[in-house]
Structures are given as C-alpha cells and as structure tokens.
N, C-alpha and C positions, 0 to 999 in steps of 0.2 A: 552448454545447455541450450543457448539459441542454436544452434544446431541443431540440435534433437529436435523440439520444439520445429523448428521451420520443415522436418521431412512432413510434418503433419498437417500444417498453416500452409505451405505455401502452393500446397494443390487442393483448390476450393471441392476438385469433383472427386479426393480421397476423401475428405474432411467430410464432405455431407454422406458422402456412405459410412462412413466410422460414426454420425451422431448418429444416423438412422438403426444402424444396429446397434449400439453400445443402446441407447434409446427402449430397448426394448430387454434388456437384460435388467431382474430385480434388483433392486438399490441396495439389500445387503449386500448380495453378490457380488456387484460391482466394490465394496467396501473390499473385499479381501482379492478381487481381479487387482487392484491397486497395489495393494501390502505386495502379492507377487512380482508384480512390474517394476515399483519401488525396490525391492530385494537385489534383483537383478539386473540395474543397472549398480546399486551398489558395489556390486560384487564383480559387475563387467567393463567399470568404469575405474579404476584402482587410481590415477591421476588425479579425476576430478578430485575423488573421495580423498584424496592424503592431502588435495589443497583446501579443500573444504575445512580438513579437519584440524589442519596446523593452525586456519583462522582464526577457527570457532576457539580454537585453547588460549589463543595467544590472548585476543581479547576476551574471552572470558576469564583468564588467569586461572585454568583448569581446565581436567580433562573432565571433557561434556562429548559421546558420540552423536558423531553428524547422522548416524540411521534411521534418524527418526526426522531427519530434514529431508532424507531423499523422499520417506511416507508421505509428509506435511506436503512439497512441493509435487509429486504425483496425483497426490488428494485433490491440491488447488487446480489442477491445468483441467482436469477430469469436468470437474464441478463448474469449470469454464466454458468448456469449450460443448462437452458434450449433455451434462444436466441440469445447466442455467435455465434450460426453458420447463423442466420439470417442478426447479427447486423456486424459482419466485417467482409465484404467485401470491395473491392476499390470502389466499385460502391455507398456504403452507408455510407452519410457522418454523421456518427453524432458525430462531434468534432468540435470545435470551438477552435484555438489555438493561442496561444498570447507570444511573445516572442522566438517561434522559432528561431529568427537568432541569438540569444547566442550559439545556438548550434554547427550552422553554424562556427561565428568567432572563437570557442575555435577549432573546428576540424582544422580549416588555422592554427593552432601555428604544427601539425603534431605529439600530444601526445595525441592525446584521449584527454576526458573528462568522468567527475563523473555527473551524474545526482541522487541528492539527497533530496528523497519524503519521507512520510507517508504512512500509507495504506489509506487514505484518497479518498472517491467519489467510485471510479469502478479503484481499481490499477490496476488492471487484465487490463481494457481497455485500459489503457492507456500505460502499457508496451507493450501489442500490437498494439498501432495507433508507437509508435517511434520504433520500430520494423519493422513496414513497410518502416519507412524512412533513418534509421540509424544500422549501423553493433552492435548490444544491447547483452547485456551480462547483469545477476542481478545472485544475489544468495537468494533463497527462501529456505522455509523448510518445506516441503510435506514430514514430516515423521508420520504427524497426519493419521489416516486413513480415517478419515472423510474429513480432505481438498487436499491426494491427488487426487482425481475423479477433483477436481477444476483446478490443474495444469498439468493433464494430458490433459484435455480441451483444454489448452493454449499452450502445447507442440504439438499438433494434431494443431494449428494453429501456429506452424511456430518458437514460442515465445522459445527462450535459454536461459538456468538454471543453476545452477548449484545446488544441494539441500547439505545444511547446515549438515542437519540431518546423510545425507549419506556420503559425502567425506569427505576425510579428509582436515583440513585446511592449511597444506602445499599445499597439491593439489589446494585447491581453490583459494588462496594465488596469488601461479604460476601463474592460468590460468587469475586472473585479471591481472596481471601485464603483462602480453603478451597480450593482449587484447588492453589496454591504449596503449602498446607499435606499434601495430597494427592501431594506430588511431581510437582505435574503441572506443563505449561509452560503459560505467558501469552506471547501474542503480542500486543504495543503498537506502535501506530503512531503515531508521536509525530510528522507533521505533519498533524494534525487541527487545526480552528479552532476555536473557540466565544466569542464576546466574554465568557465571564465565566470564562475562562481565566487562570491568575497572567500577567502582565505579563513579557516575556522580550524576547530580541531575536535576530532569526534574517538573517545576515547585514546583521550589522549595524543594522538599521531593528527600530523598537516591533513587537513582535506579540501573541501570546495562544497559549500552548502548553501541554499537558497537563501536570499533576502527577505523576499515577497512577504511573510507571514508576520514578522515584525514588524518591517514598515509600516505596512494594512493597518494592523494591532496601532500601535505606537503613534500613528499621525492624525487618527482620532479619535483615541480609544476607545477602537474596538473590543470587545470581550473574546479571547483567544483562548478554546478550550481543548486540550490534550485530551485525543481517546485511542483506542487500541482494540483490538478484534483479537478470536483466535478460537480454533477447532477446541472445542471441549469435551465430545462424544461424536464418535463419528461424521455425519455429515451437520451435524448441528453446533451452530456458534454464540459464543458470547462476548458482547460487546459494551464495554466501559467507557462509559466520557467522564472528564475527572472534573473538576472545580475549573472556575480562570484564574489561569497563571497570573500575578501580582506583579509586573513588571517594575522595575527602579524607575523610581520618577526622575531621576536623574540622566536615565536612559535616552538618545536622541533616537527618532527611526532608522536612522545609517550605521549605529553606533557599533560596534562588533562586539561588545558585550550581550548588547540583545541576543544576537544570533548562537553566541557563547552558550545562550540558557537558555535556548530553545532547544541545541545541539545536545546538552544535558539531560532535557527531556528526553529527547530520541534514545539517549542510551539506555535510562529506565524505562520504557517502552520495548526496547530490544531485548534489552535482559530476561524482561521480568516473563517473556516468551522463546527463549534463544533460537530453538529449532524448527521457528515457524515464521521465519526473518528470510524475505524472499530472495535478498543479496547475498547472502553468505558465498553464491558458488562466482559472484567476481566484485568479491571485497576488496582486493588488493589493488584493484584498479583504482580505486579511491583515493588512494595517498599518497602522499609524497614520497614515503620509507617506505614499500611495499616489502613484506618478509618472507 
C-alpha cells in the first residue's frame, strides 16, 4: 500500500497537478471516481486482497469482505490529499458529533484530558474538526516519505504534532505533560507499533503497544476519554467520544494491566467499525505469531 501511495506523494509537481484537477471535478462525482479506483485495485491486486482478508476473518472470527476496506481506504487518501482544502472549512459542516460534553466536563477538573482513538474512518479529519474547538496536541510519525505529503497537509491547516520519528522522547514526554498541564487536550492513538513498545496483547495474539496514554492518565489523574470516527454517508462523518474510562485504583502508571484495558478498548473501537480500520493491509506485522 505504501507503494502505491508513494507513486503519488513522492513527486510534489504530479501531486499538485492531480489536486488542481481532481479539485475541480464535482464531489458527487468524485464519490463514484472512488468506488471505481477502489474496484480495481481490488480485483488487480489479488495478494494484497487474500492477506487482507485472511486477517480481517481471523480476527474477526468470521467471514467479513475486505471490499468495502479498499472503498473506505481510497475514500480516506482522496479526502487527504486532494479535498481537505475543500472539506474544512467553518462554513462546511460534515461532522455529526456525539458526546462532546465529556470533553467539556474533563476540561472544568483544569488538568487537560487524553483523547484516546484508532486510525479508524478519516483520523486526519477528525483531529482537525477537535482542533478547531479545543487547544490539541497528538504525536504522529511522518518519518515515512510517502505519508509525510499527508501531514504536512494537516500542519498547513492549523493541526499540531509532534513527529515520533523525529524527536526525541524526552522531548515529547515534556511537551505532553505541559500541555495536560495547560488544560489543554492530547490526542493518542493507541494502535501505533514500534518493537520497543511494552509487550501487550491485542486480540489476543503478542504485540507492542504504547504506554504514553496510561501513564499521562494514571500519574495524575487525568480524565482519558475513548472516541472513534467513521464515514456514515458518503463524504460525511460521525464522531463518538464515550465516557472516561475508570481505571483500577490499584493500577500503577507502568502497570501492564493498564495498557491491557486500554488495548481492549482498541479492540471495541475496531470492531465496532472493522472495514474502516486503516491497518488491516499490515496487520500481521504486529505480532509475534503473524498467520
């Protein structure tokens, strides 16, 4: 997939001619130029699609087709790359948002809050719609060359980073904690990889999954709210943030239970959207038993 992706990314002077004209084709339109594109790589890609699809069974414990993941991931890159400057603006609403005042109540305690998602639906949009309404801070990792053209996108509208790849993690460490400190929110995406990640398990099978969100949480109780995005109609989303998670008081911030039931979270998160889970096409690099 980063392949593909990179013939696009990684020459600035095809890219700005493919926005300038996609740009100028109607937005229905472009909904079913999509559905085509998405078709056929489907159908011209027969590899991807058989690993794609053994994942998605495996852990879902049934058959679920991946055809409507190659849609979902053609829809997102589109919506990135080529009608972000279209799609947000104040003036264009396409969010439908539910649960906002968790956000609200954890900001009155005057310690910040964790906002903890997936790459799930269009994350890009959705860091940008709470971006517009709240002081946002996340840490990404645009050291690919193929996805950062994606997050420079999103730094040209507004949206602040911190990239994984590039600083160091004292540094990034700091700056969340003066942030929360600030009353401000953290946005965590807790299915990120890295092998020198604590040792966890995400449905079930070994993986490597962040600490950072727990810790934050846990070392001065912070309020850590699970939410989740996803296409509902067309180019328009909807976005959930749920209650704060109750952590065990018994819990320490290094604890690997913590991370146990935030990792839990993540699963109900992925589920409860399966084909719009932007990992699916290298799941298997995740784990330890890869199938």
């Amino acid at each position: 997939m980063y392949q593909l992706l990179g013939k696009v990314t990684r020459n600035p002077h095809r890219l700005n001619k493919m926005q300038k004209w996609i740009r100028r084709i109607p937005q229905p339109l472009i909904y079913y130029v999509c559905l085509i594109i998405s078709w056929a790589y489907y159908l011209l890609a027969p590899k991807t699609k058989k690993t794609i699809q053994n994942q998605i069974n495996a852990i879902l414990q049934k058959k679920e087709s991946c055809r409507n993941y190659f849609f979902h991931l053609t829809l997102m890159l589109i919506e990135i790359l080529f009608l972000s400057q279209r799609h947000l603006t104040p003036q264009n609403s396409i969010f439908n948002i539910e649960g906002e005042k968790y956000i609200d109540q954890a900001l009155e305690k005057g310690k910040g809050t964790i906002l903890y998602t997936t790459h799930t639906g269009n994350f890009f949009y959705y860091y940008w719609y709470l971006s517009q309404k709240y002081p946002c801070l996340t840490v990404a990792t645009a050291g690919s060359l193929e996805l950062r053209p994606l997050y420079e996108i999103f730094q040209s509208h507004g949206c602040n980073g911190l990239d994984y790849d590039q600083e160091s993690p004292l540094k990034i460490w700091r700056a969340l904690r003066q942030h929360l400190k600030n009353n401000g929110v953290v946005v965590l995406l807790g299915d990120f990889y890295r092998p020198n990640f604590p040792t966890s398990y995400l449905f079930g099978r070994e993986t490597k999954t962040p600490a950072g969100a727990a810790v934050l949480s846990l070392e001065n109780g912070i309020p850590l709210l699970p939410f989740y995005g996803y296409r509902h109609k067309k180019f328009q989303h909807h976005i959930i943030i749920k209650p704060p998670i109750q952590f065990s008081k018994d819990f320490s911030p290094k604890d690997p239970a913590a991370i146990q039931e935030l990792n839990h979270i993540l699963e109900e998160l992925i589920i409860s959207k399966p084909s719009q889970w932007f990992y699916w096409f290298n799941i298997k690099e995740r784990f330890s038993d890869p199938l």
